[in-house]
N, C-alpha and C positions, 0 to 999 in steps of 0.2 A: 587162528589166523584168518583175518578177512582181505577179502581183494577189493579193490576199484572197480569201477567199468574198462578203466583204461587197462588193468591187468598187471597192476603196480600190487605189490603185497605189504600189508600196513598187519603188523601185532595189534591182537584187538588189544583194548586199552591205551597204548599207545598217543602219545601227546601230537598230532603232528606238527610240523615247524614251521615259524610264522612266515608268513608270505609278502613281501616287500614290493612296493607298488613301483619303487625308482630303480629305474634302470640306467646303466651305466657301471664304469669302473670303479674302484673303490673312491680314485682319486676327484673324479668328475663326481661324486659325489658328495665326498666331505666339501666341495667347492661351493654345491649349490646347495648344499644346507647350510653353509656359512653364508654365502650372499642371500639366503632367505632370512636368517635369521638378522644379518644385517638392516636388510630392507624394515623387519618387520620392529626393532628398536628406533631407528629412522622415523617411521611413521609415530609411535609409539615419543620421542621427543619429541619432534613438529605439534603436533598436537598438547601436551601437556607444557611446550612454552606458550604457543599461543592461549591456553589457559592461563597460565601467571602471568600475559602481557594484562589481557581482561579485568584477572585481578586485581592488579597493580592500578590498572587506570580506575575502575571504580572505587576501589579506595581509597585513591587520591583527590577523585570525586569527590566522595561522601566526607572526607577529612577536612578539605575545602569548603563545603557548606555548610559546616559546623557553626553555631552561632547566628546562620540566616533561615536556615530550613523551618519551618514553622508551620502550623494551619494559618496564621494572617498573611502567611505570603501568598496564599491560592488566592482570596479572597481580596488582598489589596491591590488597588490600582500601580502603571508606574510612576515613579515618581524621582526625581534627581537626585534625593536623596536615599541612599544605601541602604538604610534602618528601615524605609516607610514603603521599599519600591517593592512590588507583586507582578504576579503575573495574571489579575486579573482579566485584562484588554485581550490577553494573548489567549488565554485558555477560551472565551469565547469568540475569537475571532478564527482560530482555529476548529472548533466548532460548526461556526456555518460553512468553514472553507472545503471543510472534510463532505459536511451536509450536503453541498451544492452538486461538487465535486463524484458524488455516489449517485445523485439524482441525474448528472448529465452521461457520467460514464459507464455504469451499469445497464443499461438500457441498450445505449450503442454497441459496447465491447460484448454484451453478452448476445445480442443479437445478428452481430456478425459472427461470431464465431459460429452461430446456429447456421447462417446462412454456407458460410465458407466449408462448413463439416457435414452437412447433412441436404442443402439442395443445391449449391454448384454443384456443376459438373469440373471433372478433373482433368481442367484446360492450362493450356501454356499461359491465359492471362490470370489464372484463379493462381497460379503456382509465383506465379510473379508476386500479385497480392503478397500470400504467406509469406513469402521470404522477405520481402519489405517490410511486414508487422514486423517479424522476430529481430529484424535489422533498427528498426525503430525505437526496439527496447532497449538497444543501447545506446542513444543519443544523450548526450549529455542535458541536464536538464535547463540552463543555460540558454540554450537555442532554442526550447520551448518559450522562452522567457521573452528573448526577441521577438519569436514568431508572434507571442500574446499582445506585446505591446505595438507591435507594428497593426494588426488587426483588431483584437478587443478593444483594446483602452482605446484606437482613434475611431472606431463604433459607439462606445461609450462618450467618445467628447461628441460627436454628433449629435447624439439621443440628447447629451444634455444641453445643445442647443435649443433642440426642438421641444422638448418636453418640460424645461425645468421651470417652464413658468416666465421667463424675460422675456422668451421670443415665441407669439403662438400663431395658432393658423390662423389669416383668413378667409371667412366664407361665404363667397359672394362680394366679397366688401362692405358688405353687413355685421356682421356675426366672428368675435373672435370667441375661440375653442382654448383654452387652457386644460391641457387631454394628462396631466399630471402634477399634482403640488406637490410630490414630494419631491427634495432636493436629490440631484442624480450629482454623482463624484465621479471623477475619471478612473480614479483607482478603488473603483468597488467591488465589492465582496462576489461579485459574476463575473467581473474579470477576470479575476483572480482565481475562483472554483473552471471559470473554462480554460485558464490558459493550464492549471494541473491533471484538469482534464486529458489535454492532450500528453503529458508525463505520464498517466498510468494507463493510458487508454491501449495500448500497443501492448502491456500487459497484463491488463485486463482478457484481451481478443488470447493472446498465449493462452493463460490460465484452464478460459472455459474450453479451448481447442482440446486441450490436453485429456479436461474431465470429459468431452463428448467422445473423444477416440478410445477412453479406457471402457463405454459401454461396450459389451460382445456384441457383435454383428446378428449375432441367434434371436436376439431382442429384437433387433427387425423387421428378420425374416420371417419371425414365429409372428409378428406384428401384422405385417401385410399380407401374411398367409391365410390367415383370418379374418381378410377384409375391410379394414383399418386402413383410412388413406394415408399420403405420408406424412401429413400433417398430422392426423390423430397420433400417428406410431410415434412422431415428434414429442407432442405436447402431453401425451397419457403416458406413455413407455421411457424414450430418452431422454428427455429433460429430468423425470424423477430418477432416473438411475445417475445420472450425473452431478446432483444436487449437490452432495456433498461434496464433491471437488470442484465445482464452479462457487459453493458459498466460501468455500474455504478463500479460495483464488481471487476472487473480489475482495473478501475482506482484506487481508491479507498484502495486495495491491492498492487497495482506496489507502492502505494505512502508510504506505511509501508517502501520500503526500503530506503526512502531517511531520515528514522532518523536511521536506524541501522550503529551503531559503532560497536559493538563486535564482530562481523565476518571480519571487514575491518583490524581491528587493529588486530588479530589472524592472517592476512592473512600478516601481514609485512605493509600494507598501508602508506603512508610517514605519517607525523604527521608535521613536518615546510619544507616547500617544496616554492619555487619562483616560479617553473616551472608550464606553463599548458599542458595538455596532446597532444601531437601534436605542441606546439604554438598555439595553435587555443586560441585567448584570445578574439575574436569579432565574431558574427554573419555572416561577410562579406567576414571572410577566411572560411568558409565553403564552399562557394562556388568559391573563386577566389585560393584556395591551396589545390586541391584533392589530391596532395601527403599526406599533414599533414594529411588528414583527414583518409588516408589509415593507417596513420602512429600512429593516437591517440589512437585506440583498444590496440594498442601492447607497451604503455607508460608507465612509473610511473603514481602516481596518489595517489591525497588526494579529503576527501570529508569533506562536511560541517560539520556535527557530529565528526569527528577524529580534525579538525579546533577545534572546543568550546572544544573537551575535553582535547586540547594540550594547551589553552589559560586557561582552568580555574586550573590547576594545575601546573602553571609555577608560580616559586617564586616572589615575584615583593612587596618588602616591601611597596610601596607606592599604590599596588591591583589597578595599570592601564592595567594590560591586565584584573580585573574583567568585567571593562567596555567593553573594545576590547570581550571577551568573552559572556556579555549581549548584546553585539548589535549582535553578530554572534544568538543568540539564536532568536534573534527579527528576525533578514532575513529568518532563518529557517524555522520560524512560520508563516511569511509568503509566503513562499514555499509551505507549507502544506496547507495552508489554501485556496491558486490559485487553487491548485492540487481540494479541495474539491471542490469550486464552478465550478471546470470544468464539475468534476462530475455529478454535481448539473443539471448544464445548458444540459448536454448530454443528461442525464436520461430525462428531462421535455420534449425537443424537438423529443426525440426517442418515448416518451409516446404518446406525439400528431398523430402521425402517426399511432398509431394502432388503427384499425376497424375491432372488434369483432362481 
């Protein structure tokens, strides 16, 4: 026979008896293992309907674009007819809108956030800021749309008074200036990248907030402790500890704008259009036509989202642009979906790299 400390006498060998962590009555107890096990089927259907709603819709999707899905619908223009219409125009207007859209907002959204996390001070106006970003993420994209066209496009009809060549300077009353030939359009491809700008810019600033506050403060301190001002500790230490949740965060954000319609269509955006932005309709005029490419900022321009939602409300008794409009939905989706696993692969390979 052996004892405890506490002076309890236990048979050596002896099994002892399990030891139950919930406390209460019997009855309070079968109660709240029933309401647990309730809650936990609860969740357990919620989730596995919203799975079969998923499923149901994409393959009512894919069952609908049966018959239009093809490789010539990437590649063909659109067109009024069902058979021949693509999502050419869209897939590179979308493109540069994405393009644009990453060159004005990443820059900003990630440079505030540096400034907002690492050298404001944590003031009643810095705290005001923050909560008005995170308030801004959810404004409907809509109002962005207004905002764009109230400010860009009537910037844009200005510029194309002054620049487009009909109206130029004069100099002295000497000397007229013609300071651009290429045609400027009110609804061009800068309008349109700034006014989505401001749709992901608000969570853009979230995103990298998020990856600057998950670095330890230890990185800092050990930073400055060693003489390192706080710009060095900034741009040597926490920027690369944060890389991979700010690459993630941007991507991830820039890619929200490649399903926004409402601000494109607000903004005038073509809706059936042949044209692509520049002519750039290949990979290989980008680099062998740097005029076009000078020329595509300042174009018309449709994107893929204003494409499905001009295809799925066109009358057509026999619903063959339904199909043309489920296969535009299918490319989209995989649009989106490149976009995440870019993310995906960013973030792992950026992870790898750090040693803490």
């Amino acid at each position: 026979m052996s004892t405890r400390g506490s002076g309890t006498p236990r048979v050596a060998g002896q099994q002892s008896a399990p030891v139950s962590f919930i406390s209460g009555t019997d009855g309070s107890i079968r109660r709240r293992l029933f309401l647990s096990r309730v809650f936990s089927w609860t969740c357990r259907f919620v989730t596995y309907a919203a799975l079969a709603v998923l499923i149901v819709l994409l393959a009512a999707i894919i069952w609908s674009s049966v018959g239009r899905l093809a490789f010539d619908f990437v590649y063909n223009p659109n067109s009024s007819n069902p058979i021949k219409a693509g999502m050419l125009a869209g897939l590179w207007g979308s493109f540069w809108l994405i393009l644009f859209t990453a060159l004005f907002s990443v820059p900003v959204g990630v440079g505030s956030a540096i400034y907002l996390e690492e050298i404001a001070k944590d003031s009643f106006f810095v705290r005001v800021i923050k909560t008005n970003i995170s308030n801004l993420a959810g404004v409907p994209s809509i109002v962005y749309g207004i905002l764009g066209y109230t400010v860009f496009r009537s910037l844009a009809a200005v510029l194309k008074v002054w620049f487009d060549g009909q109206h130029a300077f004069n100099i002295l009353g000497l000397f007229r200036l013609r300071l651009l030939k290429l045609p400027i359009y009110e609804d061009n491809i800068l309008v349109g990248a700034l006014t989505l700008t401001l749709v992901v810019l608000p969570t853009v600033i979230s995103a990298a907030q998020e990856a600057l506050r998950s670095v330890p403060s230890s990185i800092r301190v050990a930073s400055l402790a060693l003489g390192a001002t706080r710009w060095q500790t900034i741009w040597r230490q926490v920027i690369p500890a944060a890389l991979p949740g700010i690459s993630t965060g941007v991507i991830l954000s820039t890619s929200r704008a490649i399903g926004e319609a409402a601000p494109l269509i607000m903004l005038g955006a073509l809706t059936i259009t042949t044209m692509v932005p520049g002519n750039i309709d290949s990979p290989v005029k980008l680099i062998t036509r740097p005029l076009q490419v000078l020329h595509a900022p300042l174009d018309q321009f449709t994107a893929m989202p204003i494409e499905i939602y001009d295809w799925s409300k066109r009358p057509d008794p026999q619903d063959r642009f339904t199909a043309v409009a489920a296969s535009g939905i299918i490319v989209l989706m995989l649009v989106l979906l490149s976009v995440n696993a870019v993310a995906m692969v960013v973030r792992h390979y950026a992870s790898r790299r750090l040693k803490w």
